[in-house]
C-alpha positions in Angstrom: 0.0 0.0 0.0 1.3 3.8 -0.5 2.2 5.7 2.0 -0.1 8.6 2.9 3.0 10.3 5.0 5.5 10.3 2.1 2.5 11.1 -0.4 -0.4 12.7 0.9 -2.2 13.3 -2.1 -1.3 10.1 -4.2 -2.3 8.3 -1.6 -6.2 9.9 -1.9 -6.4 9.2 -5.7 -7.5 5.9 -7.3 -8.6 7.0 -10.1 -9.2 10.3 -12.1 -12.2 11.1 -10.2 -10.4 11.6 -7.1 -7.6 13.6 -9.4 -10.6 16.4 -10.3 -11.6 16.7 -6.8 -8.2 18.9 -6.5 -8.4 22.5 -6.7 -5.7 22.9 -10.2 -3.4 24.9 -7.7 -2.3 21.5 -6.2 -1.5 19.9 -9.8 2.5 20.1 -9.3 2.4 18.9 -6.1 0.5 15.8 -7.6 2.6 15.5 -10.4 5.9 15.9 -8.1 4.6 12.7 -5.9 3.8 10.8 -9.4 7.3 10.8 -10.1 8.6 10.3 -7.1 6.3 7.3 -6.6 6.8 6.2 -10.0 10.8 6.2 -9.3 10.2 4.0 -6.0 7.5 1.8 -7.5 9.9 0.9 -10.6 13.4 0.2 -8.4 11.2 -2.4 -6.7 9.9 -4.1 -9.4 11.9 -2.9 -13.1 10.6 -2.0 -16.0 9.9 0.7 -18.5 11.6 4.1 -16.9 12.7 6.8 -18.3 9.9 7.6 -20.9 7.6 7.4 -18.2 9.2 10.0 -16.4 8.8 12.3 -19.6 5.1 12.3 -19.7 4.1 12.9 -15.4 3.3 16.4 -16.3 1.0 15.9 -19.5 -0.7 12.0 -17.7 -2.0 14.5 -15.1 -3.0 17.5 -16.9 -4.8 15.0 -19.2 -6.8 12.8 -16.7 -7.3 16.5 -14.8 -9.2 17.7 -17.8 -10.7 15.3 -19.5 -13.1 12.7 -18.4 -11.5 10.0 -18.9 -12.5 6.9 -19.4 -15.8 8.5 -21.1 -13.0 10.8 -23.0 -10.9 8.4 -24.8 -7.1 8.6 -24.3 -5.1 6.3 -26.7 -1.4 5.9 -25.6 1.2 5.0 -28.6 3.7 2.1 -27.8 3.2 2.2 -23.9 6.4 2.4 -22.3 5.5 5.8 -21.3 1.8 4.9 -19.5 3.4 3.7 -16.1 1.9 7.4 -14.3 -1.2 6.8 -16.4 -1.8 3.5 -15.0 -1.0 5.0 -11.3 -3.4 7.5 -11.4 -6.4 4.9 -13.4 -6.8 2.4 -10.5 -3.7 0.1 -10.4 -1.8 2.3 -8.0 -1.4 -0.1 -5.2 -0.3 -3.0 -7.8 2.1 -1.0 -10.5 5.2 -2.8 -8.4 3.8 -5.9 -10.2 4.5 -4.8 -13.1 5.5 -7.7 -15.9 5.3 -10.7 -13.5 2.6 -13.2 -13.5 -0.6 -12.0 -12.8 0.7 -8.4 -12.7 0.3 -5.4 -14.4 0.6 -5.6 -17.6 3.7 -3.8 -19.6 1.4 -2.1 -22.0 -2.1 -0.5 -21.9 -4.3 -3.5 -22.3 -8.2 -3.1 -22.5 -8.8 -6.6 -20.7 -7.1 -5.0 -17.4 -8.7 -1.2 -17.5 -11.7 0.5 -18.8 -8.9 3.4 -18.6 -7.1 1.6 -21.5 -9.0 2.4 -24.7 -6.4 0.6 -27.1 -4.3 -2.5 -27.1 -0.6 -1.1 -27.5 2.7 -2.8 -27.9 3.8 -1.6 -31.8 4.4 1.8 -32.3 2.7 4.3 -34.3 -0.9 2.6 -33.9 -2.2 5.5 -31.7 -3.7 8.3 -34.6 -5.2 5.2 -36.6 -7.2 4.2 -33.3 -8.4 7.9 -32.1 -9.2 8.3 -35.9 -11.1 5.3 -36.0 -12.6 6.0 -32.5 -13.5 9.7 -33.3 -15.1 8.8 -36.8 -17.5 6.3 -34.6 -18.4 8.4 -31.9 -19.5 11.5 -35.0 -21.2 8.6 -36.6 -22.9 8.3 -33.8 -23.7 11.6 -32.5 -21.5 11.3 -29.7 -19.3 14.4 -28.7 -16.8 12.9 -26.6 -12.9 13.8 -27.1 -10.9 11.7 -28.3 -6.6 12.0 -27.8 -3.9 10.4 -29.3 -0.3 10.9 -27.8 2.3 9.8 -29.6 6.4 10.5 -29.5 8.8 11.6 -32.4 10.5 8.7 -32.6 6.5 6.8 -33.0 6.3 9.4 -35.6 8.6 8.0 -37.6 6.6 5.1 -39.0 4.5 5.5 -42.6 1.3 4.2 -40.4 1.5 7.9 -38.6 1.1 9.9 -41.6 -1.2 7.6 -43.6 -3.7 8.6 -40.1 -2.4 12.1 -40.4 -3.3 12.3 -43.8 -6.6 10.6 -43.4 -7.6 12.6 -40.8 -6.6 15.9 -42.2 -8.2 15.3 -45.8 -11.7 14.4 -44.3 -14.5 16.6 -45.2 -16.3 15.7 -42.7 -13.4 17.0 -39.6 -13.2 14.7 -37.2 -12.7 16.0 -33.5 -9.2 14.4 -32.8 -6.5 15.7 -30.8 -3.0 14.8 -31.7 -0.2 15.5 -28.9 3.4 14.5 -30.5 5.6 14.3 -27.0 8.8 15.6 -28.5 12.3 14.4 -27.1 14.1 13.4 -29.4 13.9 9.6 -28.3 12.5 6.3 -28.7 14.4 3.9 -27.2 17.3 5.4 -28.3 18.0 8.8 -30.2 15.3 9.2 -32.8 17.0 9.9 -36.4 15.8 10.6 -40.1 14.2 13.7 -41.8 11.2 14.1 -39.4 13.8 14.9 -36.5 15.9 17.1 -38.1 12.6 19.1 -38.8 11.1 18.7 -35.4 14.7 20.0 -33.8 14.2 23.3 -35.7 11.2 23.6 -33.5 12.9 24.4 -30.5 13.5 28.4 -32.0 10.1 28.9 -32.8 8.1 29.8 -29.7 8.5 33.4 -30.4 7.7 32.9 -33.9 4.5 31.1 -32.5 3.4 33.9 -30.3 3.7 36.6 -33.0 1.4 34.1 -35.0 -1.5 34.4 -32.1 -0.8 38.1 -31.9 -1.2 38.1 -35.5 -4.2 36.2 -35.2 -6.3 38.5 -32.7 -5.4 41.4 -34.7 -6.2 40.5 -38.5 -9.4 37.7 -37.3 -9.9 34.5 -38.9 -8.6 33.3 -42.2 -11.7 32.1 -43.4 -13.2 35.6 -43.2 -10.7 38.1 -43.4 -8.7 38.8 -46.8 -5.4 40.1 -44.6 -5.5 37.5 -42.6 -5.7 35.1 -45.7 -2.7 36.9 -47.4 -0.8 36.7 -44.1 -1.0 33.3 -43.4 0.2 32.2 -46.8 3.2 34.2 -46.4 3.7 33.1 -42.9 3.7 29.4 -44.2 6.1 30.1 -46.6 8.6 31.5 -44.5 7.7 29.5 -41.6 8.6 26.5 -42.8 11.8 27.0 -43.5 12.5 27.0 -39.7 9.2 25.1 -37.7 7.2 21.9 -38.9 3.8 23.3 -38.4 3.5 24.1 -41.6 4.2 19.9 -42.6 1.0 19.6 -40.1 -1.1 22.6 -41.1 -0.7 21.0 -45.2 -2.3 17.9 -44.1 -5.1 19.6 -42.3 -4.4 19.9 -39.3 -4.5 22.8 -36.9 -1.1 23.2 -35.4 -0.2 24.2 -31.6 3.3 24.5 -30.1 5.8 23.7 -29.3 5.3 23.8 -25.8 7.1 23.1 -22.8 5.8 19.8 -21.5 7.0 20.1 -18.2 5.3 23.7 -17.5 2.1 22.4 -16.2 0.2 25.5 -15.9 1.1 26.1 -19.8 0.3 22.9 -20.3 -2.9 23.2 -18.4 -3.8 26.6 -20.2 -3.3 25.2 -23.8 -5.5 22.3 -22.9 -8.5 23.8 -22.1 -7.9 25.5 -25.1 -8.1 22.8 -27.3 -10.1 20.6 -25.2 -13.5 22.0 -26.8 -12.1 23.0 -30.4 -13.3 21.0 -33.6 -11.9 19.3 -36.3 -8.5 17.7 -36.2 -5.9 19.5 -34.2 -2.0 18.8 -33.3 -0.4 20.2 -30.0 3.5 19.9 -30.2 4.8 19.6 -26.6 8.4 18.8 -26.1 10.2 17.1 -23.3 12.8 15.8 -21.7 13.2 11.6 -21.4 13.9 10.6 -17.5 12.8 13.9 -16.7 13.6 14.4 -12.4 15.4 11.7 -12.2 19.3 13.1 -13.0 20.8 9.3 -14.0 17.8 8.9 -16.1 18.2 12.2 -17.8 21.7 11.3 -18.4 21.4 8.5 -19.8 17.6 8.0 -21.1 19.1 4.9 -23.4 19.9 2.6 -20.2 17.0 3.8 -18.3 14.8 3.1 -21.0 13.8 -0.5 -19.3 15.6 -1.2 -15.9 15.5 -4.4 -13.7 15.2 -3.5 -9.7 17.4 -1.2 -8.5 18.2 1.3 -5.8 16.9 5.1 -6.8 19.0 6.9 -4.1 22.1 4.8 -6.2 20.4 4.2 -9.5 21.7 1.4 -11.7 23.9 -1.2 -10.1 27.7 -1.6 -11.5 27.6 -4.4 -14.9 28.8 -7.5 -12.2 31.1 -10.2 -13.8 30.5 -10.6 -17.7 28.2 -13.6 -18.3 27.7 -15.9 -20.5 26.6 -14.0 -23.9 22.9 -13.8 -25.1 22.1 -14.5 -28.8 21.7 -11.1 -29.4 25.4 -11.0 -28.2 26.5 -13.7 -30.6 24.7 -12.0 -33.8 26.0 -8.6 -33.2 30.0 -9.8 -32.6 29.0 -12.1 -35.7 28.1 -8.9 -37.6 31.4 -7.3 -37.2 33.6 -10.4 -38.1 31.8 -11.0 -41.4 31.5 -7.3 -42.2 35.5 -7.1 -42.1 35.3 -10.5 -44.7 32.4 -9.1 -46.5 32.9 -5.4 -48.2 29.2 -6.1 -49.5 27.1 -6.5 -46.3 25.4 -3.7 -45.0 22.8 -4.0 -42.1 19.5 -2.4 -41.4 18.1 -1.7 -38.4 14.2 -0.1 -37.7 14.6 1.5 -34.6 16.4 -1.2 -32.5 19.8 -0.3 -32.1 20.9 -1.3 -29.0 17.6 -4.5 -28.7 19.4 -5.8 -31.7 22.9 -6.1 -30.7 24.0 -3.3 -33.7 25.9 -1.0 -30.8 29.7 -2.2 -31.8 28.6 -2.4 -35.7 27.2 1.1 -35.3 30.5 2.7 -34.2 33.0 0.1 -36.2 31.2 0.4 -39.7 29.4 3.1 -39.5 29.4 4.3 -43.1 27.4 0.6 -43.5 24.6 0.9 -40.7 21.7 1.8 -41.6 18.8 3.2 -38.8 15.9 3.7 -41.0 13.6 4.7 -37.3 10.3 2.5 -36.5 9.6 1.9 -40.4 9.8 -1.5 -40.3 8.1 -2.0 -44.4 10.8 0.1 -45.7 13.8 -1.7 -43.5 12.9 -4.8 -45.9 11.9 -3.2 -49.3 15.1 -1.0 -48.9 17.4 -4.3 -48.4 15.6 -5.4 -51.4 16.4 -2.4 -53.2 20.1 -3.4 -51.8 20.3 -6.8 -52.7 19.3 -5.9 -56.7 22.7 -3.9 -56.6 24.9 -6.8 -55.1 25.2 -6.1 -52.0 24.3 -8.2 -48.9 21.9 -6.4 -46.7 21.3 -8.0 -43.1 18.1 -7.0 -41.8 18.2 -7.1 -37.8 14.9 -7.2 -36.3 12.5 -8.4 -33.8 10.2 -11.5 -34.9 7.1 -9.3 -33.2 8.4 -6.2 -35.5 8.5 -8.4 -38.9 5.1 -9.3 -38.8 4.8 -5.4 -39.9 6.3 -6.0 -43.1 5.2 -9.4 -43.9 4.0 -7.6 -47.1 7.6 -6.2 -48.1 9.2 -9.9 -47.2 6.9 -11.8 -49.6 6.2 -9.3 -52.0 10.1 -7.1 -52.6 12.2 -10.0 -51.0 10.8 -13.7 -51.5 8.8 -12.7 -54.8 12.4 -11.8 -56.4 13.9 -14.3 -54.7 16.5 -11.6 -53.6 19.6 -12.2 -51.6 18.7 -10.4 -48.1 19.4 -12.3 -44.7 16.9 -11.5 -41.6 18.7 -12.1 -38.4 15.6 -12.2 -36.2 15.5 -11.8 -32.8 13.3 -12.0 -30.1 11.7 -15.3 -31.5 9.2 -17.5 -29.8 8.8 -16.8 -26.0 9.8 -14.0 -25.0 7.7 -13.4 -21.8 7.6 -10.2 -19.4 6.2 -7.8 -22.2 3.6 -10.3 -22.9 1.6 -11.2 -26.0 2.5 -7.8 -28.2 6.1 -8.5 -28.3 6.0 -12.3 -28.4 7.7 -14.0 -31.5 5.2 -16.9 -31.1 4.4 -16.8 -35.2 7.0 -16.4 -36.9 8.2 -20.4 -38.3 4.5 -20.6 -39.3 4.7 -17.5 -41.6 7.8 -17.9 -43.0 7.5 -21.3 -43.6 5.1 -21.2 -46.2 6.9 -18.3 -48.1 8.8 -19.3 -51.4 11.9 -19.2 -51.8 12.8 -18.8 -48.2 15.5 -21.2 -46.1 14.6 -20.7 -42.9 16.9 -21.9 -39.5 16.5 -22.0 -35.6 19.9 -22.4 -33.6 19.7 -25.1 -31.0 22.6 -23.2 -29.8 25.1 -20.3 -29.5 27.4 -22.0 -31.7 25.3 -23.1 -34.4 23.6 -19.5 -33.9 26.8 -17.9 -35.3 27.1 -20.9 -37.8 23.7 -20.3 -39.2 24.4 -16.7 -39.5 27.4 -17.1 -42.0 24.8 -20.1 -43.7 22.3 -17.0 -44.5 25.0 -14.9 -45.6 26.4 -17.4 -48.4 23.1 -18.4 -49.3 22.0 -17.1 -52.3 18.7 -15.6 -51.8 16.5 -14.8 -49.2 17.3 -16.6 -45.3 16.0 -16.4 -41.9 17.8 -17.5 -38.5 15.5 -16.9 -35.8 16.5 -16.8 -32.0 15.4 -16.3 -29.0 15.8 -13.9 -26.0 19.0 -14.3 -23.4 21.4 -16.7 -23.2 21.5 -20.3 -24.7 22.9 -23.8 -22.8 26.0 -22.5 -23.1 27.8 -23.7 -26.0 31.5 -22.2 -26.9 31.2 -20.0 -29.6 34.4 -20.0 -32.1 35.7 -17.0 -34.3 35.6 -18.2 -37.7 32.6 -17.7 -40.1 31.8 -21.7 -40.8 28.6 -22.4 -42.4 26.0 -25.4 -42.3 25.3 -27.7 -45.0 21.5 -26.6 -46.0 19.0 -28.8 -45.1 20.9 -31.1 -43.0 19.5 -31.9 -39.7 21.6 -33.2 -36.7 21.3 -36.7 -34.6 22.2 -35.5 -31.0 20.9 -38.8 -29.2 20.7 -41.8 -30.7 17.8 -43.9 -29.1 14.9 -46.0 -30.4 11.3 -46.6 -30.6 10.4 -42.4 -30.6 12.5 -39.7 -32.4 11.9 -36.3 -30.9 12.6 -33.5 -33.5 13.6 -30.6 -31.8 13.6 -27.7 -33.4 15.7 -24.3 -32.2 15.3 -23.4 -28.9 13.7 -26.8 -27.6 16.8 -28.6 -28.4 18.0 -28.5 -24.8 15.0 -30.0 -23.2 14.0 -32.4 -25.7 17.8 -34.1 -25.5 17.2 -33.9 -21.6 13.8 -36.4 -21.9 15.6 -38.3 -24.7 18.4 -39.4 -22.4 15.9 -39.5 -19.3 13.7 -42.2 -21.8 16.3 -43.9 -24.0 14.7 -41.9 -27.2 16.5 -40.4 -30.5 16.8 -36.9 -30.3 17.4 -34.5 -33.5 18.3 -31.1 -34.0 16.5 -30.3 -36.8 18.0 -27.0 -37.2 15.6 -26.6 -40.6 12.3 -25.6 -40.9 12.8 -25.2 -44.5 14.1 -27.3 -46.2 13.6 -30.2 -44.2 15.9 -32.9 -43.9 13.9 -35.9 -46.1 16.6 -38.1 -45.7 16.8 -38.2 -42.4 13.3 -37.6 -41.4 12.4 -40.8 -43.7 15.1 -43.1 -42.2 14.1 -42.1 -38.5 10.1 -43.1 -39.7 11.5 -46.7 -41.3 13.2 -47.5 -37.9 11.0 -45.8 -35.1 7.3 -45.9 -33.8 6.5 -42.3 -33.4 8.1 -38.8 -33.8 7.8 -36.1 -31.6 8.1 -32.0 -32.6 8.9 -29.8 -30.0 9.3 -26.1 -31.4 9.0 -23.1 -29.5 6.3 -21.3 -32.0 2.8 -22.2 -32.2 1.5 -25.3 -33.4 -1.1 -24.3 -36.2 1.4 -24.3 -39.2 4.6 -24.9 -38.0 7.4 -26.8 -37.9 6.0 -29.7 -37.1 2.8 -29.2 -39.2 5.9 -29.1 -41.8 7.2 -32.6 -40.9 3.5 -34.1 -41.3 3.0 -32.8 -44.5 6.3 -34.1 -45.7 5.6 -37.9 -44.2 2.2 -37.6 -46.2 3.5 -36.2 -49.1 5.7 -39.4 -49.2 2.7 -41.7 -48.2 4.3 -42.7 -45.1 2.3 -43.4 -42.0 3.9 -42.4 -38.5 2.3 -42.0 -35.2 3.1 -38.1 -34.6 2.8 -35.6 -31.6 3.2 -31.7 -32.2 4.3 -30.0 -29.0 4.4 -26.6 -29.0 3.0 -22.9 -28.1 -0.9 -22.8 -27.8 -3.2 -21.1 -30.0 -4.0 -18.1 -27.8 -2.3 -15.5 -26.6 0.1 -15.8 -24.2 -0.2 -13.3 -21.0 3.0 -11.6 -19.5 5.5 -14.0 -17.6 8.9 -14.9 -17.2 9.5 -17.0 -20.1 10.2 -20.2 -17.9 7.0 -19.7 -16.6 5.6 -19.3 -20.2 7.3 -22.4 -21.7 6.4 -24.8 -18.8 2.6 -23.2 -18.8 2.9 -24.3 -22.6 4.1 -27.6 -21.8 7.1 -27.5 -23.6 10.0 -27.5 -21.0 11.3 -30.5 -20.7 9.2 -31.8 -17.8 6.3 -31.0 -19.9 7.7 -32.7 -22.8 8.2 -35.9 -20.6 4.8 -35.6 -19.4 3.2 -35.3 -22.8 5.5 -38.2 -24.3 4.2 -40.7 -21.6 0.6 -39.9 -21.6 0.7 -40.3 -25.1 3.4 -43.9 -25.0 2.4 -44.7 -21.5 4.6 -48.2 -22.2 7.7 -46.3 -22.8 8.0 -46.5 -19.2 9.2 -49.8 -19.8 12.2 -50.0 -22.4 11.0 -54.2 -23.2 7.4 -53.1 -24.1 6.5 -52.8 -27.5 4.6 -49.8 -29.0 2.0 -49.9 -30.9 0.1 -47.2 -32.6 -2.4 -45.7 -29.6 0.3 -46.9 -26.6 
């Protein structure tokens, strides 16, 4: 429970109700708790930080004004809705943040009536109010709707496509934009768009001659001077501010503002609170604002594990074993120095994708195209027809966004591009929005594609170089943290494609292990006297193999960490049938629903598919493999 001592008002709100029972004198004591409670709550439990710490100012002025939930309030990405959650009823629980049966990492419409939209991608946010807004007129409902969204969110295509929606509509729908500008997503935000919004930071006085202007000469609709005026103030204006970009697409454009002068922020609120058709309110901030380590450096306190605030982060302890994400991004450097033609492409994920060392080393080769994830893949398409050897690095959750540009630009062309994608399967703590649960099912059936999961560190780096000599398009797809441990060499040896590997050699099952469940499934094969293979395919297969292991067993198992419907193992029947061969077949692996936020142990044994689930589901299915003299028959 909160402590009514150390925060005497926190401690009386529960939900935005309470917050408008506050005479608006008390708002920056309020918001100076929030942060302060925010700081505590997060060194307990971890978790998103710093972006949080941005937005205290502009969650309470927000919830103050409007009447939210009846208001609609639609958060982009969610790492910065930590205060907003505080102050919408989940107070006393935020410590739980990411575990179990905690609060959940994003705003999630399950958990809160307070959370209008489902969030874990960016750049959703002015799609949804649109959406929302267009409803409500439809249905004579004048409720506000607002859409907050960061610079680095506004990077992506999906942001303007909403922008330009909502601004050519003849029919203006009553949508407030508020672009939190600070020059960060998870890491510095880059491309055009910044370089524009960073001129913004000279043009407040520009912007208050502009209202002068405007009670002076009247409105532009009616008044010929005014009219004249404001073409010439667009032209000239936008040589030095962006609302001119904003005001084009038909928008009307407020700012920038200080977000961290809550009065101001208060005043220009109420302004726009009641004002029609689609408007824009620039506000800029600081990342890890009142927090000094945060502010100085808002990358490493973008997500934080538990820690100490009167210390902040702990000293990096003794280096550990390396995470895959480790082994791709050393793996990146060493072929780059054999490989004039590689290049690598990031959207947005710099440091998430292990591109930190490449960044600095080869940076003339790095390419940070911001959260545009459909133009990351059609650009190394655009690459590959040239000869080089574009590497895209991304997150399996972040592909599924240009699924499109993979099948269409890459596959279709049967270009030579190599996706290094991490974050697959499980993932866990930032539950089902981030989870890489999909991604053998829809690359599998793509064309062209040779697809590979690493059973471990080793053959991580091996499948890597595999991709790079392949000629035409590849995926190796790996999970989150660390691996069983295997030594990692220097040299840039590649697999034979298509060749799976016999790690135990048993008898009367096979369990075909695919990536990540290697480990586990070769624990239970020793444990039951069964064959164990690393599959390390998911296409091409190994036919060989996987025919010789049917002519000499009883019953195959697949273990892959990726859902079942249309995986790899739904891959291994089709081939057996394909060759008219009848086997006896269990498919383990991820459920078809949507996993909730957990550790990923927690995840995979929930699935079934750590390897005391895998025992269990072996022997309910072969009860008499209990006994190595029984025979096996079909059902037993």
């Amino acid at each position: 429970m909160i402590d009514s001592a150390s925060y005497p008002r926190l401690s009386r709100i529960k939900t935005p109700d309470d917050l408008r029972l506050f005479d608006e004198s008390e708002l920056g004591a309020i918001a100076g708790e929030l942060r302060a409670y925010l700081i505590e709550s997060v060194g307990k439990s971890g978790g998103h930080f710093a972006a949080g710490l941005g937005v205290i100012e502009l969650t309470v002025a927000l919830h103050y004004l409007y009447d939210t939930p009846v208001d609609q309030l639609v958060w982009d990405v969610g790492h910065q809705t930590y205060p907003h959650k505080i102050l919408t009823g989940r107070r006393d629980s935020i410590h739980t943040v990411k575990q179990k049966d905690g609060v959940a990492p994003f705003p999630k419409r399950e958990e809160s009536e307070f959370d209008t939209f489902g969030v874990g991608h960016s750049s959703t946010s002015i799609s949804a109010a649109l959406g929302m807004a267009i409803a409500r007129q439809r249905q004579g409902d004048d409720r506000k709707v607002i859409a907050v969204i960061g610079d680095g969110a506004m990077t992506a295509g999906m942001a303007f496509e909403a922008l330009a929606h909502a601004g050519g509509m003849d029919d203006e729908p009553n949508v407030l934009v508020i672009l939190n500008d600070n020059n960060m997503s998870i890491s510095e935000a880059v491309g055009g768009l910044t370089k524009m919004l960073g001129r913004a930071t000279a043009s407040r006085t520009l912007n208050a001659l502009r209202e002068s202007g405007k009670k002076i000469l009247g409105d532009k609709r009616h008044s010929p001077p005014a009219r004249f005026v404001k073409r010439w103030e667009e032209q000239w204006k936008g040589m030095f501010v962006p609302s001119t970009a904003f005001e084009q697409m038909g928008f009307h454009y407020t700012g920038p503002i200080d977000g961290h002068d809550l009065p101001l922020l208060v005043s220009t609120l109420k302004h726009l609170k009641d004002a029609k058709g689609p408007h824009l309110l620039h506000i800029m901030t600081t990342k890890g604002k009142g927090y000094e380590p945060a502010e100085d450096d808002q990358i490493g306190y973008h997500a934080v594990g538990p820690f100490d605030p009167s210390k902040g982060l702990p000293e990096k302890g003794a280096p550990k074993k390396p995470t895959y994400t480790d082994i791709f991004g050393d793996w990146l450097c060493d072929a780059a120095a054999a490989d004039p033609k590689l290049l690598a492409i990031t959207p947005a994920m710099r440091e998430g994708s292990g591109l930190v060392r490449f960044s600095k080393e080869y940076p003339q080769r790095y390419f940070d195209v911001a959260i545009a994830e459909q133009h990351a893949v059609t650009l190394a398409a655009g690459m590959a027809t040239q000869g080089a050897k574009p590497v895209v690095a991304i997150y399996s959750t972040f592909l599924q966004r240009a699924y499109d540009q993979l099948v269409h630009d890459v596959a279709t062309q049967d270009l030579d591009v190599l996706f290094a994608i991490d974050r697959a399967g499980v993932v866990g703590p930032d539950g089902a929005t981030h989870a890489g649960n999909l991604d053998l099912s829809y690359l599998r059936c793509v064309p062209n594609m040779v697809v590979m999961a690493p059973g471990d560190e080793a053959e991580c780096r091996q499948m890597l170089s595999t991709g790079l000599q392949y000629k035409g398009p590849a995926a190796v797809r790996y999970p989150r943290g660390t691996g069983p441990g295997a030594a990692v060499g220097k040299d840039l040896s590649t697999l034979e494609i298509g060749k799976a590997q016999l790690r135990v050699q048993g008898s009367r099952v096979a369990i075909l292990a695919f990536g990540a469940s290697v480990p586990a499934a070769e624990q239970v094969g020793r444990e039951l006297g069964l064959s164990v293979v690393n599959m390390r395919f998911i296409k091409p297969l190994d036919k060989a193999m996987l025919l010789e292991l049917a002519r000499t067993h009883d019953g195959f198992v697949t273990v892959e960490d990726n859902v079942v419907a249309g995986g790899a193992g739904s891959g291994v029947s089709e081939l057996l049938n394909a060759e008219a061969v009848l086997m006896p077949m269990l498919h383990l692996g991820l459920p078809d629903s949507y996993q909730h936020h957990a550790s990923r142990e927690d995840l995979l044994a929930e699935a079934g598919i750590d390897a005391a689930g895998i025992r269990v589901a072996i022997l309910k299915r072969w009860p008499k493999l209990q006994d190595s003299t029984a025979p096996l028959s079909a059902a037993s």
